[in-house]
CHARMM-style PDB file with segment names, atoms N, HN, CA, C and O in Angstrom:
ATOM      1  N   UNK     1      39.072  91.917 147.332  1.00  0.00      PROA
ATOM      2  CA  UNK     1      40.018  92.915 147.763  1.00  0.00      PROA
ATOM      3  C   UNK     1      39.687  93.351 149.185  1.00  0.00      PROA
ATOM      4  O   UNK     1      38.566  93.822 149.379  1.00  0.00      PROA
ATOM      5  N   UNK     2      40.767  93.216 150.463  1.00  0.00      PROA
ATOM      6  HN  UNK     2      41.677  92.834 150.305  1.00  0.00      PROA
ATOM      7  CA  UNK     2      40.685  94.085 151.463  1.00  0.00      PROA
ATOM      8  C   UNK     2      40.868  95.290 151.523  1.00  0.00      PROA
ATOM      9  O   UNK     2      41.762  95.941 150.981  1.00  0.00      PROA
ATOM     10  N   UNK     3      39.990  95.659 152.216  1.00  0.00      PROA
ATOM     11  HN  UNK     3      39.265  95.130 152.656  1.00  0.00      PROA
ATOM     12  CA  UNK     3      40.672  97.365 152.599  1.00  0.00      PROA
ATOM     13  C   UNK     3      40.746  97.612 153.780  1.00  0.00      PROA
ATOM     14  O   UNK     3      39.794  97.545 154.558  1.00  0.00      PROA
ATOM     15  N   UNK     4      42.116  97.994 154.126  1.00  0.00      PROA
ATOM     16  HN  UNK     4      42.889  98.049 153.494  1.00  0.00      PROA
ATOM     17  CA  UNK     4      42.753  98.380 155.299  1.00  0.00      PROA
ATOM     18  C   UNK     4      42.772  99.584 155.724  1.00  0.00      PROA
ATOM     19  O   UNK     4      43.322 100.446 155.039  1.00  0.00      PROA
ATOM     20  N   UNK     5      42.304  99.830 156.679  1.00  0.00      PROA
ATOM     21  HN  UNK     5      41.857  99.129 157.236  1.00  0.00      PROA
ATOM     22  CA  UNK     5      42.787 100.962 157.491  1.00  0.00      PROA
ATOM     23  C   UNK     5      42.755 101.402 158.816  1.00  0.00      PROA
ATOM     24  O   UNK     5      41.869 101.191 159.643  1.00  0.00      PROA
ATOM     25  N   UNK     6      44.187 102.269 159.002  1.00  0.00      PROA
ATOM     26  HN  UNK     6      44.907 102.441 158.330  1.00  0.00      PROA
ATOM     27  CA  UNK     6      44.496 101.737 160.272  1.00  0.00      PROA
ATOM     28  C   UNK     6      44.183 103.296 161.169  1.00  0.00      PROA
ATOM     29  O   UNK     6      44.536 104.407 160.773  1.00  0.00      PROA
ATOM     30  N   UNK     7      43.681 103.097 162.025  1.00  0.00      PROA
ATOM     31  HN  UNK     7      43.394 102.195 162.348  1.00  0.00      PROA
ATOM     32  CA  UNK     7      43.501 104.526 163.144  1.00  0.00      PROA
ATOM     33  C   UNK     7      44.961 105.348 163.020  1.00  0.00      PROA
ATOM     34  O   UNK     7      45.958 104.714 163.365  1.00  0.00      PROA
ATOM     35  N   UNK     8      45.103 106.439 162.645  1.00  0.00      PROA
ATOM     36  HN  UNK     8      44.293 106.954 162.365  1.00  0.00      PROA
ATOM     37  CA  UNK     8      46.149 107.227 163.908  1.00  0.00      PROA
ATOM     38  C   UNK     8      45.587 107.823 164.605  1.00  0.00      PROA
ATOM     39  O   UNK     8      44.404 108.150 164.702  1.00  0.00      PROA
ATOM     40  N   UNK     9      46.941 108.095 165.448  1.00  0.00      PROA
ATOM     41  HN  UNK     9      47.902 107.829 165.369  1.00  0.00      PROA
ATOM     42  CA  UNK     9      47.238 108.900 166.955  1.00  0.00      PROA
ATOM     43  C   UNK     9      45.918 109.795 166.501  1.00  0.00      PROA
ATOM     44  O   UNK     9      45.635 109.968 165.315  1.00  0.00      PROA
ATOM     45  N   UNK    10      45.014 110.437 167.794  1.00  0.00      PROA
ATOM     46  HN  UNK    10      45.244 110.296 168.757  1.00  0.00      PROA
ATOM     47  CA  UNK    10      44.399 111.706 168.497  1.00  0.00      PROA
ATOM     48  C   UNK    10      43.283 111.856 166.736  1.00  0.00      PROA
ATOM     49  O   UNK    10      42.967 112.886 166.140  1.00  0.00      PROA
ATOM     50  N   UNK    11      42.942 110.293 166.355  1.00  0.00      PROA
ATOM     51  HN  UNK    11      43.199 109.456 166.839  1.00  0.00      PROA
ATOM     52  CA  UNK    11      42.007 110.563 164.890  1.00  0.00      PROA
ATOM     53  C   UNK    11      40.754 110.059 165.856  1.00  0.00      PROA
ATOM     54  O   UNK    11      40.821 109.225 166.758  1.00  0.00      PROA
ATOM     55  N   UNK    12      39.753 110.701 165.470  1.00  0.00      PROA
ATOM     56  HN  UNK    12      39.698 111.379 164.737  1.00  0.00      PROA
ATOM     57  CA  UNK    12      37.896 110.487 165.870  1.00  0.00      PROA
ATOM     58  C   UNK    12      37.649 108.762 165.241  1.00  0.00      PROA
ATOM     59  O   UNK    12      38.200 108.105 164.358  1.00  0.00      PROA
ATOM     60  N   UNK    13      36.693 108.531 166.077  1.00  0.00      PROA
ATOM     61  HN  UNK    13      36.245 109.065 166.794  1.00  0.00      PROA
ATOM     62  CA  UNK    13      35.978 107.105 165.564  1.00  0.00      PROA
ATOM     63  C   UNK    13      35.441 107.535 164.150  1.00  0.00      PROA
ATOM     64  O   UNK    13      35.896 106.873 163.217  1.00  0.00      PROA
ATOM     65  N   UNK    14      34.512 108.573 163.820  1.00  0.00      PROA
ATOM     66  HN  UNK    14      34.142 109.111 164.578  1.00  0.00      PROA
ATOM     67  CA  UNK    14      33.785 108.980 163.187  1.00  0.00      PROA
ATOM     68  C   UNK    14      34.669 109.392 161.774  1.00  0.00      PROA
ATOM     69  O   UNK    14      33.903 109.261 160.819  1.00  0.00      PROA
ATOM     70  N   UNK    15      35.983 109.832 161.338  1.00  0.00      PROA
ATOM     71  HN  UNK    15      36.605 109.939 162.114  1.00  0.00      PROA
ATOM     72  CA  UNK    15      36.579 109.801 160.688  1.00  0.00      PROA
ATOM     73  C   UNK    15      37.579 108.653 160.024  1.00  0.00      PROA
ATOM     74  O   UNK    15      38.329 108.574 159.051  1.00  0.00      PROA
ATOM     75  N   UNK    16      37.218 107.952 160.937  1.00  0.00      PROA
ATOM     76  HN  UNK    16      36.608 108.016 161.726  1.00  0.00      PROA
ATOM     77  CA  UNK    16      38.532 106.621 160.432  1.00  0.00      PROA
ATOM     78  C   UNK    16      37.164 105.879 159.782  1.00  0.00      PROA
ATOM     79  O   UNK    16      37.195 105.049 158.874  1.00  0.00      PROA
ATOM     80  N   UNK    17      35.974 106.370 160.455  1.00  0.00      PROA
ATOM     81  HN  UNK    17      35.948 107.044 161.193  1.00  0.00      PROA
ATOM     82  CA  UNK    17      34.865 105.155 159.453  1.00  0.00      PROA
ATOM     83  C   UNK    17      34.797 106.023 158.148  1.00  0.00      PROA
ATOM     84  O   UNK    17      34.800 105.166 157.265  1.00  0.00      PROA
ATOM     85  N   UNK    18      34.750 106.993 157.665  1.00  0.00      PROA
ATOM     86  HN  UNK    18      34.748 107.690 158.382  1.00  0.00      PROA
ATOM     87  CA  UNK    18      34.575 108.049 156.810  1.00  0.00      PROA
ATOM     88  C   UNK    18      35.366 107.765 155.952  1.00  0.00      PROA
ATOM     89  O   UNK    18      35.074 107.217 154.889  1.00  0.00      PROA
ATOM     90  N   UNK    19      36.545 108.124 156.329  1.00  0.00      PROA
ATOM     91  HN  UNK    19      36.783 108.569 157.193  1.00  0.00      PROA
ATOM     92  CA  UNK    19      38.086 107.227 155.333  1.00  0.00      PROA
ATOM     93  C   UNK    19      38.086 105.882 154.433  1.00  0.00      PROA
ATOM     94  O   UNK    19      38.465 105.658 153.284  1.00  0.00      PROA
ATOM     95  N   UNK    20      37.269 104.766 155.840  1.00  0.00      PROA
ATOM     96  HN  UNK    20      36.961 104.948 156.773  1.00  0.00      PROA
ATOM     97  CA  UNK    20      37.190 103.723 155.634  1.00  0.00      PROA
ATOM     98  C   UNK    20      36.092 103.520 154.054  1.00  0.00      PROA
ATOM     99  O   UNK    20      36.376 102.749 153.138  1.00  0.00      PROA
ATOM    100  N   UNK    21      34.677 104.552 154.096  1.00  0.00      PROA
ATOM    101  HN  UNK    21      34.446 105.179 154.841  1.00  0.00      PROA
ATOM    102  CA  UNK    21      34.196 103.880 153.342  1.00  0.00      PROA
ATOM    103  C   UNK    21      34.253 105.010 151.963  1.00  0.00      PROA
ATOM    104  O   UNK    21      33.816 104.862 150.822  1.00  0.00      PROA
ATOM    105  N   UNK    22      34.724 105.766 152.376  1.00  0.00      PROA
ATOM    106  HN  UNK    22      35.079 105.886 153.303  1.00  0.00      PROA
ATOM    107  CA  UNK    22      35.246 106.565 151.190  1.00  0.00      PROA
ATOM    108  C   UNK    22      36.562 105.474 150.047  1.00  0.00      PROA
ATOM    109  O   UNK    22      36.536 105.234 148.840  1.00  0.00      PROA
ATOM    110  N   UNK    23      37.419 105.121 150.983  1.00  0.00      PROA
ATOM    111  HN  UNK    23      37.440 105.317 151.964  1.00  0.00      PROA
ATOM    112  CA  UNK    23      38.413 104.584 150.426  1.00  0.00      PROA
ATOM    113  C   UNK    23      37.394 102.573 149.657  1.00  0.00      PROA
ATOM    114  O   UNK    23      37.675 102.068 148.571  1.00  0.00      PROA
ATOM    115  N   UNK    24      36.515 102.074 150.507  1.00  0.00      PROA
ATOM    116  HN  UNK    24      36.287 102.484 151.390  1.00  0.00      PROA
ATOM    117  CA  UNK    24      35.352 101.468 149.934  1.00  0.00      PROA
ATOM    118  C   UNK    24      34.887 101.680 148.835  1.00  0.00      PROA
ATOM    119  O   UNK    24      35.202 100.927 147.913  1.00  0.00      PROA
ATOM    120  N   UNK    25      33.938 102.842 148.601  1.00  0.00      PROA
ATOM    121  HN  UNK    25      33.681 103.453 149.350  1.00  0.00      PROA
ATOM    122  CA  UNK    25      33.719 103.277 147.310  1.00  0.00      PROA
ATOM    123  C   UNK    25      34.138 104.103 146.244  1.00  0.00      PROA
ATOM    124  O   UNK    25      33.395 104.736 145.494  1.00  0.00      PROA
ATOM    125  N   UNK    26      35.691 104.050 146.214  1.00  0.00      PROA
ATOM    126  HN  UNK    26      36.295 103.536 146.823  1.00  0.00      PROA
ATOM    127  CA  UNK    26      36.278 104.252 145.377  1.00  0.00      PROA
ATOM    128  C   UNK    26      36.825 103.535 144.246  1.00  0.00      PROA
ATOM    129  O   UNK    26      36.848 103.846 143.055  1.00  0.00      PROA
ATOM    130  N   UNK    27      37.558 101.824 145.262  1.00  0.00      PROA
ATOM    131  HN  UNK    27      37.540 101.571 146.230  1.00  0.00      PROA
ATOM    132  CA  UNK    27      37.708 100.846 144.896  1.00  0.00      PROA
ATOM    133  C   UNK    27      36.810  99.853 144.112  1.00  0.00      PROA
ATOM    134  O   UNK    27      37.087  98.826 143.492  1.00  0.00      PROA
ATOM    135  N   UNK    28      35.648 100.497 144.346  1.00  0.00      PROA
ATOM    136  HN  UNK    28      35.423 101.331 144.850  1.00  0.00      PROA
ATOM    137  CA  UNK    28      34.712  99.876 143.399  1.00  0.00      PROA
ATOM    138  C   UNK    28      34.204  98.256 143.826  1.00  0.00      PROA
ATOM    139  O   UNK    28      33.696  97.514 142.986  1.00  0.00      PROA
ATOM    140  N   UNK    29      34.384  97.924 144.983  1.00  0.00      PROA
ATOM    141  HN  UNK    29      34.798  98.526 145.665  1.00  0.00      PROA
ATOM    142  CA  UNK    29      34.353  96.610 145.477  1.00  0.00      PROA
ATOM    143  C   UNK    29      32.491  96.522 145.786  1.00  0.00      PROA
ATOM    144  O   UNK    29      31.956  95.511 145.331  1.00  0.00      PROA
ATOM    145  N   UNK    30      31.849  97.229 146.298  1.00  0.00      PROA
ATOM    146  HN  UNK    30      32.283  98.051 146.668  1.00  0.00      PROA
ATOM    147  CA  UNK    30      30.647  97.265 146.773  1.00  0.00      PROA
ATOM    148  C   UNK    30      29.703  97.278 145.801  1.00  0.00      PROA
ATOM    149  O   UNK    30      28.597  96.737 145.806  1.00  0.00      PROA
ATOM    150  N   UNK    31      30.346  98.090 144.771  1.00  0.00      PROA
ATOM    151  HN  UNK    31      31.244  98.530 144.767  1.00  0.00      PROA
ATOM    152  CA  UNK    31      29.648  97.916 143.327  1.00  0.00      PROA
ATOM    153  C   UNK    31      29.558  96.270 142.578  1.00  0.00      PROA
ATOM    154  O   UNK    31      28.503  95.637 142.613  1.00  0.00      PROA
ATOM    155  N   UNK    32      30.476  95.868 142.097  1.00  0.00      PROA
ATOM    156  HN  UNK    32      31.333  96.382 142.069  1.00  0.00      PROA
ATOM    157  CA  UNK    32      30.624  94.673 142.198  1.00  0.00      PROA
ATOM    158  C   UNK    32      29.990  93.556 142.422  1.00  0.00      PROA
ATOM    159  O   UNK    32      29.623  92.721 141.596  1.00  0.00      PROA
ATOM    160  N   UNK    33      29.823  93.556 143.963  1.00  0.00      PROA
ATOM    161  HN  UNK    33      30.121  94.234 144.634  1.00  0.00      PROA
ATOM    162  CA  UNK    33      29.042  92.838 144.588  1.00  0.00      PROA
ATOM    163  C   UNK    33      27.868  92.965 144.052  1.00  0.00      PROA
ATOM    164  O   UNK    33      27.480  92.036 143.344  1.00  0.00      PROA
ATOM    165  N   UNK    34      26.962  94.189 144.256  1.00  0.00      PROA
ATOM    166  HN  UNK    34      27.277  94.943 144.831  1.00  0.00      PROA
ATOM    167  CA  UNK    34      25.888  94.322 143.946  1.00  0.00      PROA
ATOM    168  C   UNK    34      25.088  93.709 142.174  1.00  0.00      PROA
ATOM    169  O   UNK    34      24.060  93.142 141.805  1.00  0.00      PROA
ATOM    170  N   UNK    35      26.205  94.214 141.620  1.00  0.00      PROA
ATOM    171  HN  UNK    35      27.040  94.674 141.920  1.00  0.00      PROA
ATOM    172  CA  UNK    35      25.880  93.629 140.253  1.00  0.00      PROA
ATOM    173  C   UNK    35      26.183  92.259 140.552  1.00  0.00      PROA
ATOM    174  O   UNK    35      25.086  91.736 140.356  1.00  0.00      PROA
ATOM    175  N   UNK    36      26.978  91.320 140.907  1.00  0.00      PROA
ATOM    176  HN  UNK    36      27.869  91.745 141.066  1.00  0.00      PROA
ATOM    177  CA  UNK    36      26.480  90.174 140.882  1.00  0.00      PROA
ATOM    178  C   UNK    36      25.413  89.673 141.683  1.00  0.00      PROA
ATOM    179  O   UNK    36      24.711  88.744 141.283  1.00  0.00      PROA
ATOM    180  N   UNK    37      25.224  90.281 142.902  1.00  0.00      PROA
ATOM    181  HN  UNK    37      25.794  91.035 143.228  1.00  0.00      PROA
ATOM    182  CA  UNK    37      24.018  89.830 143.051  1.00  0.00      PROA
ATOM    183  C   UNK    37      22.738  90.085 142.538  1.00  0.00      PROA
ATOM    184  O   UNK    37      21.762  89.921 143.271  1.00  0.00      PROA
ATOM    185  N   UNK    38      22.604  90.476 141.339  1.00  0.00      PROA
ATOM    186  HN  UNK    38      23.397  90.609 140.744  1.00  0.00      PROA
ATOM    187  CA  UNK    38      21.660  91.228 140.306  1.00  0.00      PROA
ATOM    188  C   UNK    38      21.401  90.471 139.465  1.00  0.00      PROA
ATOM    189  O   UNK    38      20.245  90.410 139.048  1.00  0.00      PROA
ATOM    190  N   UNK    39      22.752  89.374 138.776  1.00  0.00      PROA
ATOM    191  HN  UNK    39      23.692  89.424 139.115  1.00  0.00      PROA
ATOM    192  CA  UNK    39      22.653  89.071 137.445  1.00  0.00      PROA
ATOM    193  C   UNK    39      21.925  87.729 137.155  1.00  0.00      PROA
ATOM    194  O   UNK    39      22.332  86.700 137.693  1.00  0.00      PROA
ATOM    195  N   UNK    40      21.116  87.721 136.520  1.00  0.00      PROA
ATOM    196  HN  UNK    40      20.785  88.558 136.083  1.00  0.00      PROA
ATOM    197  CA  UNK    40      20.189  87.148 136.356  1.00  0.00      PROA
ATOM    198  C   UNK    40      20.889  85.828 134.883  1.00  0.00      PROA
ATOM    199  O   UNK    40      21.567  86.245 133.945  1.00  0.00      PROA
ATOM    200  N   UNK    41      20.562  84.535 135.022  1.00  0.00      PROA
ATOM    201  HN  UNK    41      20.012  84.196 135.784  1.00  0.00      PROA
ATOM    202  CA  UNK    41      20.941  83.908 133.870  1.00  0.00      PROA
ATOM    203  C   UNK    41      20.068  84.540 132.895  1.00  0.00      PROA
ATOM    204  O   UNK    41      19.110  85.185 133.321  1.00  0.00      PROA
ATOM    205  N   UNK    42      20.363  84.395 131.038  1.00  0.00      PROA
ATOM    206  HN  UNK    42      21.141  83.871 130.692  1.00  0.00      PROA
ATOM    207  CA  UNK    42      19.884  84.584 130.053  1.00  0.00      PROA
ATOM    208  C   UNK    42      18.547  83.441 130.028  1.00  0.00      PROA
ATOM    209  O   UNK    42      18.719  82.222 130.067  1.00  0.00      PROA
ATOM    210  N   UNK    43      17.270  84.079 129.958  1.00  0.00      PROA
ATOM    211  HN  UNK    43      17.130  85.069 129.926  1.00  0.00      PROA
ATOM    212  CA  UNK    43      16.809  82.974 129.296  1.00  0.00      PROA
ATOM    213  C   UNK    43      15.867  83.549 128.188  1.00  0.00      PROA
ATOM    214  O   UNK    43      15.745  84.724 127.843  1.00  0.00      PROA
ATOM    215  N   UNK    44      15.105  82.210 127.622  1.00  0.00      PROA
ATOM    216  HN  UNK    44      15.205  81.256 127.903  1.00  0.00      PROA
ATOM    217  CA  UNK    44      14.569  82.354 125.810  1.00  0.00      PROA
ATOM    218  C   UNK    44      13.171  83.211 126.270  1.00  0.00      PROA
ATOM    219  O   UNK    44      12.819  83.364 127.440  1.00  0.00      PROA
ATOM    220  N   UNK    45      12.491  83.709 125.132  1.00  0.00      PROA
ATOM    221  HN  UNK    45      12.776  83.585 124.182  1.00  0.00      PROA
ATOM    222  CA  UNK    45      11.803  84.863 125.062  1.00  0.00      PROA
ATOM    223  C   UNK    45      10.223  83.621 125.256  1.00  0.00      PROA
ATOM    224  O   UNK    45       9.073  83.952 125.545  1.00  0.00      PROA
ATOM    225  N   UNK    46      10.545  82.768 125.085  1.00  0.00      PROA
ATOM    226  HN  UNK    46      11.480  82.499 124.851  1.00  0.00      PROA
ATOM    227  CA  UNK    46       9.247  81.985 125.511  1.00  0.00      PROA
ATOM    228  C   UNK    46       8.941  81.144 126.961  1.00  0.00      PROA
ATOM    229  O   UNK    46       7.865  80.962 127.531  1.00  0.00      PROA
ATOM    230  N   UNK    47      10.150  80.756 127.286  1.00  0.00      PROA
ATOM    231  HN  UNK    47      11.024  80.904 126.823  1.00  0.00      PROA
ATOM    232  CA  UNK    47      10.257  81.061 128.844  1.00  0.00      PROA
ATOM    233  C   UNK    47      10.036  81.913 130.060  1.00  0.00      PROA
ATOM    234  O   UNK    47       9.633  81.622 131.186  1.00  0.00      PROA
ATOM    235  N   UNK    48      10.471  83.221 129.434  1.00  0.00      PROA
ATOM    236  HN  UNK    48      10.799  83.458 128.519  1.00  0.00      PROA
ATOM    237  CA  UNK    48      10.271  84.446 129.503  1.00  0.00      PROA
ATOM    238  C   UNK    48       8.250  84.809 130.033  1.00  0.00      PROA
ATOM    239  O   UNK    48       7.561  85.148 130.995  1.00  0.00      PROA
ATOM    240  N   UNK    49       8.149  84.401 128.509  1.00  0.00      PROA
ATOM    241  HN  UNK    49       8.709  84.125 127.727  1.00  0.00      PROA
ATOM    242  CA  UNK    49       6.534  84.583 128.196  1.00  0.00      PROA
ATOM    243  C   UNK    49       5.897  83.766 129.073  1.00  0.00      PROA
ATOM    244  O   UNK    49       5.381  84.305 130.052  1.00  0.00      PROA
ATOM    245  N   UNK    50       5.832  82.853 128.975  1.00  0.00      PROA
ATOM    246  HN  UNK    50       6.251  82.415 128.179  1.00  0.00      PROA
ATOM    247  CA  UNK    50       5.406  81.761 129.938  1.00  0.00      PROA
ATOM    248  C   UNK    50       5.233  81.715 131.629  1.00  0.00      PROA
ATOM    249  O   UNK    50       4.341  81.334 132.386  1.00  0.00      PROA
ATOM    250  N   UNK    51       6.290  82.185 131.763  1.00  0.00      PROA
ATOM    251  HN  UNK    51       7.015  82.495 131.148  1.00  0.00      PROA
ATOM    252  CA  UNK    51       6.371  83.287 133.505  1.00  0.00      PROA
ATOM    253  C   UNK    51       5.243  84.557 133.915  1.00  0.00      PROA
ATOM    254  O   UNK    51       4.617  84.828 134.940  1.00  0.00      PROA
ATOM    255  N   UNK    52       5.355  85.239 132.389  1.00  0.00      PROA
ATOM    256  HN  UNK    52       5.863  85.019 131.556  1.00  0.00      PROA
ATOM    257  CA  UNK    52       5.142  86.322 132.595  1.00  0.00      PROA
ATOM    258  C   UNK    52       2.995  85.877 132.702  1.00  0.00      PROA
ATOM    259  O   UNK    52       2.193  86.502 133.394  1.00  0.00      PROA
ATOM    260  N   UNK    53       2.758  85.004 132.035  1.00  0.00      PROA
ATOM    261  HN  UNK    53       3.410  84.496 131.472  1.00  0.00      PROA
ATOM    262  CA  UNK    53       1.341  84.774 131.828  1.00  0.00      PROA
ATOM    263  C   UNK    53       0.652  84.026 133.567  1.00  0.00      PROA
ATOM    264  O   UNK    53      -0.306  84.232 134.312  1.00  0.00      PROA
ATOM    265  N   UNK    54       2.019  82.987 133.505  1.00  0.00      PROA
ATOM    266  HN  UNK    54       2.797  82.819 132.900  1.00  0.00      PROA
ATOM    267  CA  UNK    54       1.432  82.431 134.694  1.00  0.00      PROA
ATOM    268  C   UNK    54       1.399  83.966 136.212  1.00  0.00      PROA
ATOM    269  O   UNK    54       0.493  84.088 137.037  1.00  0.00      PROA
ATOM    270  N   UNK    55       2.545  84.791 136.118  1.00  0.00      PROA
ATOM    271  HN  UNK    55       3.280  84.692 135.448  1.00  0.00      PROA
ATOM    272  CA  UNK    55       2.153  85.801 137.386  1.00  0.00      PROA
ATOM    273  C   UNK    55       0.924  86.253 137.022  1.00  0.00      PROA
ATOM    274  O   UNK    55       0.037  86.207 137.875  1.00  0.00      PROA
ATOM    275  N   UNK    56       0.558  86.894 135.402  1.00  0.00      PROA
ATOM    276  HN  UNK    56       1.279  86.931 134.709  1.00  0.00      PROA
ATOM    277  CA  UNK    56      -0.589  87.121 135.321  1.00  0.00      PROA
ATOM    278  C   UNK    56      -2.078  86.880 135.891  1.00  0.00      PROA
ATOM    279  O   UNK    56      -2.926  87.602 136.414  1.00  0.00      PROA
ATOM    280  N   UNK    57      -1.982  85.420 135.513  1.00  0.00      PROA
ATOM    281  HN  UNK    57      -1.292  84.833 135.088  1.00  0.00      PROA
ATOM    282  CA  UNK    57      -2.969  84.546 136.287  1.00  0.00      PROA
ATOM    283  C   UNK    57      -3.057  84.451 137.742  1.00  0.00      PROA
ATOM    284  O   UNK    57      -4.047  84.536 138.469  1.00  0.00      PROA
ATOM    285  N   UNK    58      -1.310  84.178 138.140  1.00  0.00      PROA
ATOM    286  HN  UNK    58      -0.506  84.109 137.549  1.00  0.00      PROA
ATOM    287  CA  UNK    58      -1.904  84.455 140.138  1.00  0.00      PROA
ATOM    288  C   UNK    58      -2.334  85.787 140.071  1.00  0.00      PROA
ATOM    289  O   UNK    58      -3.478  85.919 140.506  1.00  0.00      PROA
ATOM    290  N   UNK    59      -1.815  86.805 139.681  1.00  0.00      PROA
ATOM    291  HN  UNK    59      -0.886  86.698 139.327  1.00  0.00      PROA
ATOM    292  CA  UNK    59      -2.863  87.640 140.297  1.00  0.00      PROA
ATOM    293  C   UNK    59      -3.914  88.200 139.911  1.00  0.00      PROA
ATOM    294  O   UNK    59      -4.476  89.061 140.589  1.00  0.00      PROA
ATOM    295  N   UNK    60      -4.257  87.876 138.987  1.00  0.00      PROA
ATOM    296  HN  UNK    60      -3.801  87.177 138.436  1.00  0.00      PROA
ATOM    297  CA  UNK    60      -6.194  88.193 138.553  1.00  0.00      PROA
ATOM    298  C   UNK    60      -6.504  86.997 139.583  1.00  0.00      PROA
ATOM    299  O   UNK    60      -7.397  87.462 140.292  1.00  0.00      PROA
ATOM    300  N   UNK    61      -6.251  85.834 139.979  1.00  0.00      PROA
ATOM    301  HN  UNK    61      -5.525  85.457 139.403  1.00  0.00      PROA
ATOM    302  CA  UNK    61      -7.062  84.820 140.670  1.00  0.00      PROA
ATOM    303  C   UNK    61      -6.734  85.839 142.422  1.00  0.00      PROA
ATOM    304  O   UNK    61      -7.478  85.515 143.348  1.00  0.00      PROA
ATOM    305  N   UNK    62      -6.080  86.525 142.597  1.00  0.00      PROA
ATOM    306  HN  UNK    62      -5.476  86.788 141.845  1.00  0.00      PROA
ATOM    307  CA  UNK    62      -5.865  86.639 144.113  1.00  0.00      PROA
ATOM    308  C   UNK    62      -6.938  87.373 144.189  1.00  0.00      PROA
ATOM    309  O   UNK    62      -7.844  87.075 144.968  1.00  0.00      PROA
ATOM    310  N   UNK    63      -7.016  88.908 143.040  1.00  0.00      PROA
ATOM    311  HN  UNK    63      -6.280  89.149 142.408  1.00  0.00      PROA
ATOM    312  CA  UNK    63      -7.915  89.344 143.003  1.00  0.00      PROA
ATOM    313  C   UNK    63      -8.966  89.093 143.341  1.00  0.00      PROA
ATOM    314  O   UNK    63      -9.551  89.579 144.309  1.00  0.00      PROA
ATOM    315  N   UNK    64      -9.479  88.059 142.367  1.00  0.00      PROA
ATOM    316  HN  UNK    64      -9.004  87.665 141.581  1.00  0.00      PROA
ATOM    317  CA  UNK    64     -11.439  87.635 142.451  1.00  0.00      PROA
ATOM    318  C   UNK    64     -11.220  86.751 143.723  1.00  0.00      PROA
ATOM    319  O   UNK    64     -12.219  86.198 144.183  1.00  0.00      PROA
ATOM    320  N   UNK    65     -10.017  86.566 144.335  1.00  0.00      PROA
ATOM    321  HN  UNK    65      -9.206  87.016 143.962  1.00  0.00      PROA
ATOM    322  CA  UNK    65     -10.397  85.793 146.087  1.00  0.00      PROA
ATOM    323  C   UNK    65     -10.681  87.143 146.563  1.00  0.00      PROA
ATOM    324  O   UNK    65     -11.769  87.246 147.129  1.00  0.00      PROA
ATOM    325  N   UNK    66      -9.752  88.547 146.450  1.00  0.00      PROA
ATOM    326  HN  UNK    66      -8.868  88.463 145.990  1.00  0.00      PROA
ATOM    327  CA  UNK    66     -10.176  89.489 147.522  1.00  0.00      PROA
ATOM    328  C   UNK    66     -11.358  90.138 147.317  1.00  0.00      PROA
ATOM    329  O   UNK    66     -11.793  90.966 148.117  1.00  0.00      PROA
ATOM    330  N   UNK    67     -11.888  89.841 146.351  1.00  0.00      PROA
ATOM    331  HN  UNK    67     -11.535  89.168 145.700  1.00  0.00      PROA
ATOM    332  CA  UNK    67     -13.115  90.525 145.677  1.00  0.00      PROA
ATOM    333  C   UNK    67     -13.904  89.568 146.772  1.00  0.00      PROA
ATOM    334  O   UNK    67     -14.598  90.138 147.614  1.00  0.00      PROA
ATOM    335  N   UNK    68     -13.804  87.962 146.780  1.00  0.00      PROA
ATOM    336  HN  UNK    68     -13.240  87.498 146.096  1.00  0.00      PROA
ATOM    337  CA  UNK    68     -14.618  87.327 146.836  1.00  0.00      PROA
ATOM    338  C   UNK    68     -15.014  87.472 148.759  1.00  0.00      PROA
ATOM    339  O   UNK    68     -16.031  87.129 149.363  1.00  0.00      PROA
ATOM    340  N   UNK    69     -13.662  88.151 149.299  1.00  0.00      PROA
ATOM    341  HN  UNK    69     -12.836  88.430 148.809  1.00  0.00      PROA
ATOM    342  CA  UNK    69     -13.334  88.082 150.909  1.00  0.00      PROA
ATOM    343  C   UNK    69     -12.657  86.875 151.034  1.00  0.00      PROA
ATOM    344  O   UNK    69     -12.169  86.706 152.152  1.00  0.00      PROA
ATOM    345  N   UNK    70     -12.504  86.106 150.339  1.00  0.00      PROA
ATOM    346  HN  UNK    70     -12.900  86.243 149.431  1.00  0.00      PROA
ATOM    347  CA  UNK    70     -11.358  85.162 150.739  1.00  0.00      PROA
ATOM    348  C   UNK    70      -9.856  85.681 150.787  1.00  0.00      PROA
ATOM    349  O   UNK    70      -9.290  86.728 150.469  1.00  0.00      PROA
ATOM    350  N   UNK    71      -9.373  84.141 151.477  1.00  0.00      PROA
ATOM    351  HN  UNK    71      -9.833  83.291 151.735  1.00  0.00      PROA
ATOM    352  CA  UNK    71      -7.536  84.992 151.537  1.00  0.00      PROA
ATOM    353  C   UNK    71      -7.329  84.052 149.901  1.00  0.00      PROA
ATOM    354  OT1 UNK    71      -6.271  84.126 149.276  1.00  0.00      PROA
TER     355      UNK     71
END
């Protein structure tokens, strides 16, 4: 969806942007967006698990490097 809007006569810069994104988040378009860029595919609870163990592991290992003074 576009949203249009057009200046009138003797109107401020500062109000036609005001209009502009008022009339923006009303329409609900920005929202939208955001949730799709959010949505994540479904996946299985052992896939899931499996992710969740391996971040585990990088970071206890980054750890005992910064422990160790390594990068």
């Amino acid at each position: 969806m576009v949203q249009v809007t057009r200046k009138d006569e003797r109107e401020a810069n500062e109000n036609l942007i005001r209009r502009f994104n008022r009339k923006v988040l009303q329409s609900g378009v920005l929202a939208e967006a955001k949730t799709a860029m959010r949505f994540a595919k479904p996946i299985s609870k052992t896939e899931r698990r499996k992710k969740a163990i391996i971040r585990k592991e990088r970071k206890a290992d980054k750890l005992d490097k910064a422990r160790l003074g390594l990068r």
